[in-house]
C-alpha positions as CSV (number, residue, x, y, z in Angstrom):
1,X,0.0,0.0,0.0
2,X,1.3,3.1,-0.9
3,X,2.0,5.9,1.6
4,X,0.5,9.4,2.4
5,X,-0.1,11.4,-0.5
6,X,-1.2,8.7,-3.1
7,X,-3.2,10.4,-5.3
8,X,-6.0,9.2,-7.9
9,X,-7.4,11.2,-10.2
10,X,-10.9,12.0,-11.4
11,X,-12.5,12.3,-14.7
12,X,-16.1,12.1,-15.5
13,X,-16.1,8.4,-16.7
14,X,-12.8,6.9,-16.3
15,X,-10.4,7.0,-13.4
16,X,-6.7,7.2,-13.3
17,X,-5.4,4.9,-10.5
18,X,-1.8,4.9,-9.0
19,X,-0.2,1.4,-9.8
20,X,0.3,-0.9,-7.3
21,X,-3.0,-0.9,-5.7
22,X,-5.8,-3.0,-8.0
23,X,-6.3,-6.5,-7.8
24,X,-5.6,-8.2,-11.2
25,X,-8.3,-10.0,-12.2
26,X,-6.3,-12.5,-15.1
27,X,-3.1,-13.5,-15.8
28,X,-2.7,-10.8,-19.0
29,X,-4.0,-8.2,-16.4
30,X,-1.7,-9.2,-13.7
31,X,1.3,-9.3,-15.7
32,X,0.7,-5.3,-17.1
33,X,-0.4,-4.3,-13.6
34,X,2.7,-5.5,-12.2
35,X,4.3,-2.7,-14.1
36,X,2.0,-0.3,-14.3
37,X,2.7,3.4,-13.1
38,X,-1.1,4.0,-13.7
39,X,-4.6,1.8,-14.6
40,X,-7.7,3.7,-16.4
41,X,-10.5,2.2,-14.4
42,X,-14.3,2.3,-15.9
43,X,-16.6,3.8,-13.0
44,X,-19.4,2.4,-14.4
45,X,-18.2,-1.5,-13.8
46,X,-14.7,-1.5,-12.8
47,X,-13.3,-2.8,-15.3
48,X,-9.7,-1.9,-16.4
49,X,-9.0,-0.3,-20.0
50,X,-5.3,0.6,-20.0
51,X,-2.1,0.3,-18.2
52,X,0.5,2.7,-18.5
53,X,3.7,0.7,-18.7
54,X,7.4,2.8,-18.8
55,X,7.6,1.8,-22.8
56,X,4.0,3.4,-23.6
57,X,-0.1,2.8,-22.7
58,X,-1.3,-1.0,-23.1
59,X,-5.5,-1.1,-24.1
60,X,-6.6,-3.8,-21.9
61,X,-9.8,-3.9,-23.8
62,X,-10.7,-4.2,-27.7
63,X,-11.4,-0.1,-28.8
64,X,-10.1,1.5,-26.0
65,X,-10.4,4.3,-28.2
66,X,-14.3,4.0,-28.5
67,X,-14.2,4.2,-24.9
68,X,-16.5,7.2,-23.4
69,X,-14.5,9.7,-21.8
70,X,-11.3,8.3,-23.3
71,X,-10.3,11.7,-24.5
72,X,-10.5,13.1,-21.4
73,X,-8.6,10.8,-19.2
74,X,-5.7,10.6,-21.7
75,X,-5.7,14.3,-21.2
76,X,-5.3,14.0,-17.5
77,X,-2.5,11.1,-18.1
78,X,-0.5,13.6,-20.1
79,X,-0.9,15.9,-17.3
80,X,0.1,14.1,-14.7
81,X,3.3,15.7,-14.0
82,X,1.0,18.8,-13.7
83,X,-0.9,16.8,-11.3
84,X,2.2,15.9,-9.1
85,X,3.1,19.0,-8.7
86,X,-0.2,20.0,-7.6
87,X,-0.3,17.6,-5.3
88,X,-3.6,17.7,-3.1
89,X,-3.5,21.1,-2.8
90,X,-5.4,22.1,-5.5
91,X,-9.3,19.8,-5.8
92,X,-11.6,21.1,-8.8
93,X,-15.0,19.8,-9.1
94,X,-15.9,17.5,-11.9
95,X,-19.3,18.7,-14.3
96,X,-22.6,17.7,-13.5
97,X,-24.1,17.6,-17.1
98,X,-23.8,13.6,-16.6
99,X,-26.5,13.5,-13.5
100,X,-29.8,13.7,-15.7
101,X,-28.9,10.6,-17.9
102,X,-28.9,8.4,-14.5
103,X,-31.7,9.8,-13.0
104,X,-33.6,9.4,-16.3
105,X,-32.2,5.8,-16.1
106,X,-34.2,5.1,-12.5
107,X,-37.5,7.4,-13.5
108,X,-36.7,9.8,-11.3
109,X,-36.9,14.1,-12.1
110,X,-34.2,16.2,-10.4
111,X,-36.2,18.7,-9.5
112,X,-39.0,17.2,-7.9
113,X,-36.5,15.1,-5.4
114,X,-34.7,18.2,-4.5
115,X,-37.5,19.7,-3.6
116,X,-38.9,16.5,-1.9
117,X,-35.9,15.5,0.1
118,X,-34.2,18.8,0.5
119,X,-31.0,17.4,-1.2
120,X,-28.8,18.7,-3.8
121,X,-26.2,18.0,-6.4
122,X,-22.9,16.9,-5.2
123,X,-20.0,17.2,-7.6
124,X,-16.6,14.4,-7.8
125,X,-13.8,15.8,-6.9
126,X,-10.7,16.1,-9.2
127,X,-8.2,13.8,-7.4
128,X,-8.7,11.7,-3.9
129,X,-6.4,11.2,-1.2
130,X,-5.8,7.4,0.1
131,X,-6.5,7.1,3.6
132,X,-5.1,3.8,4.3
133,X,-7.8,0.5,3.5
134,X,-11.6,0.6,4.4
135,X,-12.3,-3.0,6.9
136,X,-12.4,-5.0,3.7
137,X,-9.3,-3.7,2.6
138,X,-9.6,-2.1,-0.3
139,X,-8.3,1.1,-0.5
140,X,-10.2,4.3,1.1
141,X,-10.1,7.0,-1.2
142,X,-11.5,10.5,0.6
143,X,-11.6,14.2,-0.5
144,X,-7.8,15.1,1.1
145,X,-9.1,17.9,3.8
146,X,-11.6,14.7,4.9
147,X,-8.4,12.0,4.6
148,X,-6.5,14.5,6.9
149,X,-9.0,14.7,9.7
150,X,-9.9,11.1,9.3
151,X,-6.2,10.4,10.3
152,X,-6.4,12.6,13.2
153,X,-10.0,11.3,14.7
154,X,-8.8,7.8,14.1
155,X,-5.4,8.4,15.8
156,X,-7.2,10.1,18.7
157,X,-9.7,7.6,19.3
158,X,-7.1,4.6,19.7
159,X,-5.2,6.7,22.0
160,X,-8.4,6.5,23.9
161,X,-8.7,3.4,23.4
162,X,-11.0,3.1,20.8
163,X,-11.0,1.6,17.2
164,X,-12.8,2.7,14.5
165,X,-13.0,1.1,10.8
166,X,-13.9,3.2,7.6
167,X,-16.5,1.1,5.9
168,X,-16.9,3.3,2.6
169,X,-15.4,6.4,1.7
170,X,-15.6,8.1,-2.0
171,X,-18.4,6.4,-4.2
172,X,-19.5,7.5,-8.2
173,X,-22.6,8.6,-9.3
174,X,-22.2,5.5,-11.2
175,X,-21.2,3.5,-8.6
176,X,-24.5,4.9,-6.4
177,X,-26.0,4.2,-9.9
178,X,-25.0,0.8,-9.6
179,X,-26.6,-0.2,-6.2
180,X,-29.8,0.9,-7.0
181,X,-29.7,-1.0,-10.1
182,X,-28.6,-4.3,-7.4
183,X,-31.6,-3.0,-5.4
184,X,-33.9,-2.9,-8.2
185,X,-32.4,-6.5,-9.4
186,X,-33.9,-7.7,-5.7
187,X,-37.0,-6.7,-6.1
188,X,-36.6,-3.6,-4.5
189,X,-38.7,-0.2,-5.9
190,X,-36.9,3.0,-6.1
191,X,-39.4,4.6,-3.6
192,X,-37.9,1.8,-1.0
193,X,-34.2,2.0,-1.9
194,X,-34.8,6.1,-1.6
195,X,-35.1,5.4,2.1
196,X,-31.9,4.1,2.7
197,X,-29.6,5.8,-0.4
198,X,-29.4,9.1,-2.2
199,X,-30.2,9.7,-5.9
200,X,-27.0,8.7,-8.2
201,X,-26.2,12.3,-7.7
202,X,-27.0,13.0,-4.0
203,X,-25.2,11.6,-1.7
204,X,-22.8,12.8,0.2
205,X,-20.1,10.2,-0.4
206,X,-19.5,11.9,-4.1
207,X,-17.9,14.5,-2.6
208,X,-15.2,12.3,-0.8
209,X,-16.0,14.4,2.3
210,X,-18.3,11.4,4.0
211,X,-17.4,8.7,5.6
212,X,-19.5,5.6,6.8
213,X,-17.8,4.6,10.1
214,X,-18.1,0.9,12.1
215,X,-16.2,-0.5,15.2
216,X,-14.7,-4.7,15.0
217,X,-16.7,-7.3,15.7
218,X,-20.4,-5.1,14.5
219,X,-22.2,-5.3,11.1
220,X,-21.4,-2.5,8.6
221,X,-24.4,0.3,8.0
222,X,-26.7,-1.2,11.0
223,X,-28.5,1.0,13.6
224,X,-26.5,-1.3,16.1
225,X,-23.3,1.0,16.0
226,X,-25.1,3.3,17.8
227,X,-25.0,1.0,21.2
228,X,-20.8,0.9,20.8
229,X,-18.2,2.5,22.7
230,X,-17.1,3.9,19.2
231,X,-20.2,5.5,18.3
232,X,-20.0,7.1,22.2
233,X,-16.9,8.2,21.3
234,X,-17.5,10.0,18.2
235,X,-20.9,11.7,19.7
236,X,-18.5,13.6,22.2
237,X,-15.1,13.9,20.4
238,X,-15.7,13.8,16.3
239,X,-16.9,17.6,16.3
240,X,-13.4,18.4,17.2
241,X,-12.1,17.0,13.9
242,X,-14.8,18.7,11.3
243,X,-17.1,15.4,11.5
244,X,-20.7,15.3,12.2
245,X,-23.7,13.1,11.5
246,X,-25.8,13.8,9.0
247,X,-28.8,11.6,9.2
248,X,-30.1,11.3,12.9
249,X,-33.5,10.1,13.4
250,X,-36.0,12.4,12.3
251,X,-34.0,14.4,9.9
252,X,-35.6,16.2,7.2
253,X,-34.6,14.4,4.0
254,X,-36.5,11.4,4.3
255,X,-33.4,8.9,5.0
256,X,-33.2,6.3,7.8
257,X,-31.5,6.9,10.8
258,X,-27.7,6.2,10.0
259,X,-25.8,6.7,12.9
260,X,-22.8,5.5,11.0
261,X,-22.8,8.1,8.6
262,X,-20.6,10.9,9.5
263,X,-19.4,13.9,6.9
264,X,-16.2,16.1,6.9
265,X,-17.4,20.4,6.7
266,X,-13.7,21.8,6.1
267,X,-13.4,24.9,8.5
């Protein structure tokens, strides 16, 4: 895993992810990611379109070319000595004109759920910080003002004694896309899985500045966490680090209690 300062970077439908850190998922792919200083990474499914190898980029799919957003992630390759330099200092916020086309996809009109659940738009960042690994341990990519203060909260709390695990960080609109489509899969209706997650869109994991937090030994994203020592903790102490709550029971948007769900406001 790589150390502090690992960057990936953002573009609207393909991401651009240090090498070292993806799981190969064939023998071709595990032989180019072995090398690779970079993988372009779908957000819609995951799947991995190019490595970039010392001698040159390798397509790992037929028509990389055709891909959508191509154009602009080999931009942002090209710049990523501009991006280096830049470091983390510098976050832009990815367009919006994307968010219709997955509403449209689930039969849902912007406007009338803004208005409904007093939610609105929330952009991708540019370029995410890793924070270390989420309790499955893939890697936790956060906005880097929420990756910093994440550090500190987590370090404080095990000084007190207490351990806390990052169970998601940074999601897509396409990944958010994705689990309603799971949910819908299920037999779920988008009126039901609107209780639980935001609009593709929405939420505040898009942003890279929430975080959905458990403790060892309870269930991820259950109302149980609120019963632990951990969840105690971060009632009284997470304030101090720029993290609150943003669905406690009752609140205005229409979403479950999620006493797990805890957001970054930079000062």
């Amino acid at each position: 895993m790589r150390g502090p300062g690992t960057v990936l970077i953002n573009t609207p439908e393909i991401e651009l992810w240090p090498g070292g850190l993806l799981r190969a998922r064939s023998n071709h792919d595990a032989r180019a990611l072995a090398r690779a200083r970079h993988v372009l990474r779908r957000k819609r499914d995951g799947r991995f379109l190019a490595a970039d190898l010392p001698e040159g980029l390798l397509p790992l799919v037929h028509r990389l070319m055709r891909e959508d957003g191509i154009d602009a992630a080999l931009d942002a390759l090209d710049r990523i000595v501009e991006y280096r330099r830049e470091g983390l200092v510098r976050v832009h916020e990815l367009p919006l004109d994307r968010i219709e086309h997955r509403l449209d996809a689930l039969g849902l009109d912007g406007v009338a759920y803004e208005q409904r659940s007093g939610l609105t738009l929330v952009a991708e960042p540019d370029r995410l910080a890793l924070a270390g690994v989420d309790r499955f341990r893939r890697p936790l990519w956060l906005h880097p003002a929420a990756a910093r203060a994440w550090t500190h909260l987590r370090e404080a709390a095990q000084r007190d004694g207490i351990v806390l695990d990052a169970i998601s960080g940074y999601r897509s609109h396409d990944y958010q896309l994705g689990i309603f489509e799971r949910k819908l899969a299920r037999g779920l209706s988008v009126e039901e899985i609107l209780t639980v997650n935001a609009a593709p869109g929405y939420s505040e994991h898009h942003s890279g500045l929430a975080l959905d937090i458990g403790a060892p030994g309870e269930p991820p994203a259950e109302e149980s966490f609120e019963h632990t020592a951990a969840f105690a903790w971060l009632r009284e102490r997470a304030g101090g680090y720029g993290y609150a709550m943003s669905y406690p029971r009752g609140n205005p948007h229409g979403i479950v209690y999620e006493p797990w769900h805890w957001r970054y406001t930079p000062a």
